[in-house]
C-alpha positions as CSV (number, residue, x, y, z in Angstrom):
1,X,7.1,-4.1,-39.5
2,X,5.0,-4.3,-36.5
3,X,3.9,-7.3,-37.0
4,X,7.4,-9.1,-37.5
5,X,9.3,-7.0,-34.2
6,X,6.1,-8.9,-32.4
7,X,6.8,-12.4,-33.6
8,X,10.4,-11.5,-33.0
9,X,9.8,-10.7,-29.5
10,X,7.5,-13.5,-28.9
11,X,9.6,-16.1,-30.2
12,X,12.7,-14.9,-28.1
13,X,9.9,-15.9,-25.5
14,X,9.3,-18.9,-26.4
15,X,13.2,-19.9,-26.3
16,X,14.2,-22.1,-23.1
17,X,16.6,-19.9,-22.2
18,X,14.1,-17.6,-21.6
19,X,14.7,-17.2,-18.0
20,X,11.2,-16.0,-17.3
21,X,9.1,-18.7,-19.1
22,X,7.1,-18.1,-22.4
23,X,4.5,-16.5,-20.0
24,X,6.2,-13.2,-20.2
25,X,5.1,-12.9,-23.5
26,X,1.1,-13.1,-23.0
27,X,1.1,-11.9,-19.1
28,X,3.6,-8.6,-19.5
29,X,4.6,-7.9,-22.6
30,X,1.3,-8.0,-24.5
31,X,-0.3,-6.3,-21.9
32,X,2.1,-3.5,-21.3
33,X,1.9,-3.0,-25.0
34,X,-2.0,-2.9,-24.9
35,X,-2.0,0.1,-21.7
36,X,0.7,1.9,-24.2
37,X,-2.0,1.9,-27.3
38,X,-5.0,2.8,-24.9
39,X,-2.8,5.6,-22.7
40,X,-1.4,6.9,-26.3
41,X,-5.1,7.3,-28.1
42,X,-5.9,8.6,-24.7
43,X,-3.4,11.3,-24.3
44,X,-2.7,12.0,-28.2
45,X,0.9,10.4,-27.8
46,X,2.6,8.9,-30.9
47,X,1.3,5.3,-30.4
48,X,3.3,4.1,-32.8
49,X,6.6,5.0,-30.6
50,X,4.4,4.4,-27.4
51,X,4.0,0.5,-29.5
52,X,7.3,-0.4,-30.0
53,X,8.7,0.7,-27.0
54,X,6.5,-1.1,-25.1
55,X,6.7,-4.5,-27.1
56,X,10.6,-4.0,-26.9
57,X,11.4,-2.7,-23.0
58,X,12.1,-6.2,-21.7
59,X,13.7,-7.6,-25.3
60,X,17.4,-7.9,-23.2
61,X,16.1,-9.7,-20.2
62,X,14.3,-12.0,-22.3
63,X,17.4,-13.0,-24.9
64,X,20.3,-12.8,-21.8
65,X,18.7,-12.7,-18.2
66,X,22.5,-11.6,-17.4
67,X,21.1,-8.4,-18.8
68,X,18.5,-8.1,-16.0
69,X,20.2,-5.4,-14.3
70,X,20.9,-3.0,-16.9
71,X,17.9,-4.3,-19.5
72,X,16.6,-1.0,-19.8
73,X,20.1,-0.1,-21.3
74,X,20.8,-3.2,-23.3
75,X,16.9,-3.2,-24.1
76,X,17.0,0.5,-25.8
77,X,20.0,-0.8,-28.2
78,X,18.7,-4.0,-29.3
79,X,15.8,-1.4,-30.1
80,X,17.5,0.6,-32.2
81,X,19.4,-2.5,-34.1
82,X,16.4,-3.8,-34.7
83,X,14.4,-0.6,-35.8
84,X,17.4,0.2,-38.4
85,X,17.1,-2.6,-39.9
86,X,13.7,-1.6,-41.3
87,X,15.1,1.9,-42.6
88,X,13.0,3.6,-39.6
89,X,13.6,7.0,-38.7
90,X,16.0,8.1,-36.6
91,X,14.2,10.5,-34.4
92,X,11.4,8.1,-33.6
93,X,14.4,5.5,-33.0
94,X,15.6,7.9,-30.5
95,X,12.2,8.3,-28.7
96,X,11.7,4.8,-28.3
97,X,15.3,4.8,-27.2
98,X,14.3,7.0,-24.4
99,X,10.9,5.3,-23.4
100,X,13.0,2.5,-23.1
101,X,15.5,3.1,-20.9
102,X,13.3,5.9,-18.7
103,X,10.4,2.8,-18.3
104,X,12.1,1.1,-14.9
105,X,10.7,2.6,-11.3
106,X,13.7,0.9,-10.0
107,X,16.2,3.4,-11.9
108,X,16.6,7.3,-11.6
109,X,16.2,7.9,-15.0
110,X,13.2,10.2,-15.6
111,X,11.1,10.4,-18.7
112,X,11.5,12.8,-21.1
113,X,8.3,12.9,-23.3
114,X,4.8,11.9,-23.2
115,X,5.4,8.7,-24.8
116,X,8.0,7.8,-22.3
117,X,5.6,8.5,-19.4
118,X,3.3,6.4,-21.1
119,X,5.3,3.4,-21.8
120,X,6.3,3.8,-18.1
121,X,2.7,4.0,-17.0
122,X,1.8,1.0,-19.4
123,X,4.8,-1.4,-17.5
124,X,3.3,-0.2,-14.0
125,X,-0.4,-1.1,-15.0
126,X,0.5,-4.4,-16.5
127,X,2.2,-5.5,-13.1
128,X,-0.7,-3.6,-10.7
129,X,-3.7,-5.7,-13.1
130,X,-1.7,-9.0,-12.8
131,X,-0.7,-9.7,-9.6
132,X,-0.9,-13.8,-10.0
133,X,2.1,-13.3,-12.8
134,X,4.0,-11.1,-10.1
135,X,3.9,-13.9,-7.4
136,X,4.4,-16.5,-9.7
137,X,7.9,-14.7,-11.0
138,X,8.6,-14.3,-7.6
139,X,8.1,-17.9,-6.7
140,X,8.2,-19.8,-9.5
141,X,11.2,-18.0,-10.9
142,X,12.8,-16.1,-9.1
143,X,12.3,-19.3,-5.9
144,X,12.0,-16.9,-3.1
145,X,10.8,-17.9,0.1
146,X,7.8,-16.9,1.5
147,X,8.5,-13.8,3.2
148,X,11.0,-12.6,0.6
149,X,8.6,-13.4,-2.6
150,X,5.8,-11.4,-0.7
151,X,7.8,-8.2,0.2
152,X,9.3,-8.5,-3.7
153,X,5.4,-7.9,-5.0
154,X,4.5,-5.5,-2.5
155,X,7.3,-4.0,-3.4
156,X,7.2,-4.2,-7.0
157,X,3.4,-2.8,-6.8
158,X,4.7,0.1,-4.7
159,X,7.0,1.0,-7.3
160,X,4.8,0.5,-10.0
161,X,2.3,2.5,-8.6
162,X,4.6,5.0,-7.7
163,X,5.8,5.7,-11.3
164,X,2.3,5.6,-12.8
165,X,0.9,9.0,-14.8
166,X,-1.9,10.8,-13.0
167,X,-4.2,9.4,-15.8
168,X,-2.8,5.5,-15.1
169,X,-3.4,6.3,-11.4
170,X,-6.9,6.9,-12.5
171,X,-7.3,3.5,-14.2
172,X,-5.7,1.8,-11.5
173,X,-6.6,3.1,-8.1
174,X,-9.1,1.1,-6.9
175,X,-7.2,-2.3,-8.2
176,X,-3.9,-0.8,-6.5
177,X,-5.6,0.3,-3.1
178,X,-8.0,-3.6,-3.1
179,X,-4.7,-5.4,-3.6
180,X,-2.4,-3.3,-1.2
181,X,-5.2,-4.2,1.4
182,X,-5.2,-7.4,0.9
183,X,-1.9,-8.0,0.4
184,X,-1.1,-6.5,4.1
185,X,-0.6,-8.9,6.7
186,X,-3.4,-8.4,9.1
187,X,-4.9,-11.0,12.0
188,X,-8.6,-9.7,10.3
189,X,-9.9,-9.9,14.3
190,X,-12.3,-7.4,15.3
191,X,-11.0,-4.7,17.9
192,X,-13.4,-4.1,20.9
């Protein structure tokens, strides 16, 4: 099953009406689910749940970007349509239901198990360790201008960060606290 939602999801990818390019496949997705598997054996979460729910979190934005706004939402349904289809139990439907939708910074809805935090965690650590796929959705894809594409990253790596687990933060501080630095408009003169 696994291995068919993940060719599923990768060739909705590779569609052209994929507004965000084939690349969110191997830059975001993949890595997000790979954080979920290491957090989970970490933690002692259901990886399984922790798995899916990470493979699946963007599934709406990729098949309809006119689902970008509420993808978490429309995201967590195609889930569970695609789960039932494989007879899969309906509890663990409903946890990866509620990583789902809980796995945005950029939405008040707070998770309500391990697993969520850790699908949460895994989406925050897969933008914090690839910063050249952040600026490139930002100007590549999303065509911002200069100013506004940098303020979207920092931004976007603020919020990741700030919905990170204590043991993500770990993993992630000093790549978080190089790229913040560097990121930060300074002249880089020395003060007398």
């Amino acid at each position: 099953m696994l291995d068919e939602i993940k060719r599923l999801v990768e060739e909705a990818c590779r569609r052209e009406s994929n507004y965000f390019g084939y690349g969110i496949w191997k830059h975001h997705i993949l890595e997000t689910m790979r954080y979920a598997e290491y957090l989970a054996d970490k933690l002692n979460a259901d990886k399984e749940i922790c798995v899916l729910a990470a493979l699946l979190h963007d599934y709406a934005s990729v098949i309809d970007y006119n689902l970008y706004r509420d993808h978490h939402i429309y995201s967590a349904r195609f889930a569970e349509e695609i789960l039932r289809r494989y007879s899969y139990p309906e509890n663990k439907i409903k946890a990866i239901k509620q990583c789902i939708v809980s796995h945005r910074a950029s939405v008040a809805i707070e998770p309500e198990t391990l697993e969520a935090e850790v699908v949460r965690s895994a989406d925050g650590l897969a933008h914090i360790f690839n910063i050249p796929s952040l600026y490139y959705l930002a100007y590549s894809i999303h065509k911002l201008d200069l100013e506004a594409g940098h303020e979207w990253v920092m931004r976007k790596l603020m919020d990741s960060w700030g919905k990170l687990m204590p043991e993500a933060k770990g993993i992630a501080e000093y790549k978080y606290r190089a790229a913040i630095k560097a990121l930060t408009y300074e002249l880089g003169i020395p003060t007398k």
